[in-house]
C-alpha positions, 0 to 999 in steps of 0.5 A: 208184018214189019220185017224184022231184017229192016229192024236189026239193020236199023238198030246197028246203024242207029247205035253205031252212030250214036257211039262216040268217034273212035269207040273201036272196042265196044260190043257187037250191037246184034245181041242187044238189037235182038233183046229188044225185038224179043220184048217188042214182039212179046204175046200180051202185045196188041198196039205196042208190038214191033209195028208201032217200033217201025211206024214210030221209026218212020215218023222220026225220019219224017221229023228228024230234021228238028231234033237236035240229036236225031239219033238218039232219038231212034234209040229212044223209041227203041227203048221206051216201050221196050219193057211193056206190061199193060196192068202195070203203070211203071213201064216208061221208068222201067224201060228208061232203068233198061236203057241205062243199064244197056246202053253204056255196056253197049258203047253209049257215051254217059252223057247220050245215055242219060238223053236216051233215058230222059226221052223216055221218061217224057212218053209218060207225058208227052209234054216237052218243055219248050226248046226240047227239040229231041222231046218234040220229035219223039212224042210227036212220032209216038202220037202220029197213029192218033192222025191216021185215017179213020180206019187206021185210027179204029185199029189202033183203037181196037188193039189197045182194047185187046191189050185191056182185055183184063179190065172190065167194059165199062172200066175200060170205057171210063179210064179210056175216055180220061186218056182222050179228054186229057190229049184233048185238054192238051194245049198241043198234041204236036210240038214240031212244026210238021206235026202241028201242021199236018196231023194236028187236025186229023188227030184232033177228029179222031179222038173226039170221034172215039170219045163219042163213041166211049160216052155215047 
């Protein structure tokens, strides 16, 4: 289980960071760290739960020496699947809309504000422009499970189905092939030059493994 400690100290010292210099009145951070956790931690989660938080954490300290604001791309990841609904398409811009709406009253300069919210209105794509230095980092680190060793990688698989338990086999099986042919499609999963190196292939392999066993 992720330790929820780590997490609220993770959440203090990446927002206060990102607060402008000298912004001695702004709020304390725990109440809205424990906003977020509460919606991490929501039953209809199975994949998006409080460890891929922590596992996408991880990965931007991993890559966080090519972005351009590496704190404000923790925030990101803590906001773009804070509001997370699986029979609902619009999750990414709600949860952008909740990082707007937080973010400033909790001490946020508009301008990072606005960068936060960007960032993660890009996990619907996962297709940063060229230069998004802060966009590469953070799909990269959301897409990381997709290099996780094959046992990993089945877990992962598993959970999301469990998410889409609603949607029958067989549509499940078609819509979730989609979403592998289209990674697949995609001229590069990474975009940084770790993630390209060291978890282009492995990803690669395992979601053409899925995808043969979805048509199969």
């Amino acid at each position: 289980m992720p330790d929820t400690p780590s997490l609220r100290t993770r959440w203090h010292t990446t927002l206060l960071a990102a607060r402008p210099a000298g912004h001695g009145a702004a709020p304390d951070p725990a109440p809205y760290g424990e906003n977020l956790l509460a919606r991490w931690a929501e039953p209809q989660r199975r994949y998006h739960t409080t460890a891929h938080l922590t596992a996408v954490l991880d990965h931007i300290d991993v890559l966080e020496r090519y972005a351009h604001d590496p704190d404000l791309v923790r925030l990101a990841a803590w906001f773009h699947d804070a509001v997370y609904l699986p029979d609902r398409s619009e999750n990414e811009e709600r949860s952008a809309r909740l990082a707007e709406r937080a973010l400033p009253e909790a001490g946020l300069a508009p301008e990072a504000t606005a960068e936060v919210a960007r960032l993660v209105r890009l996990t619907v794509t996962h297709a940063p422009d060229q230069g998004d230095a802060n966009g590469a980092v953070l799909c990269d680190a959301d897409l990381a499970i997709l290099a996780a060793s094959p046992q990993a990688y089945a877990a992962y698989a598993a959970s999301v189905r469990e998410e889409y338990a609603f949607v029958p086999d067989e549509a499940f099986r078609s819509g979730r092939a989609a979403v592998l042919r289209q990674l697949l499609d995609l001229p590069r999963l990474f975009r940084t030059p770790h993630g390209e190196r060291e978890w282009q292939g492995p990803a690669q392999g395992n979601l053409r493994a899925e995808l043969a066993r979805l048509t199969a």
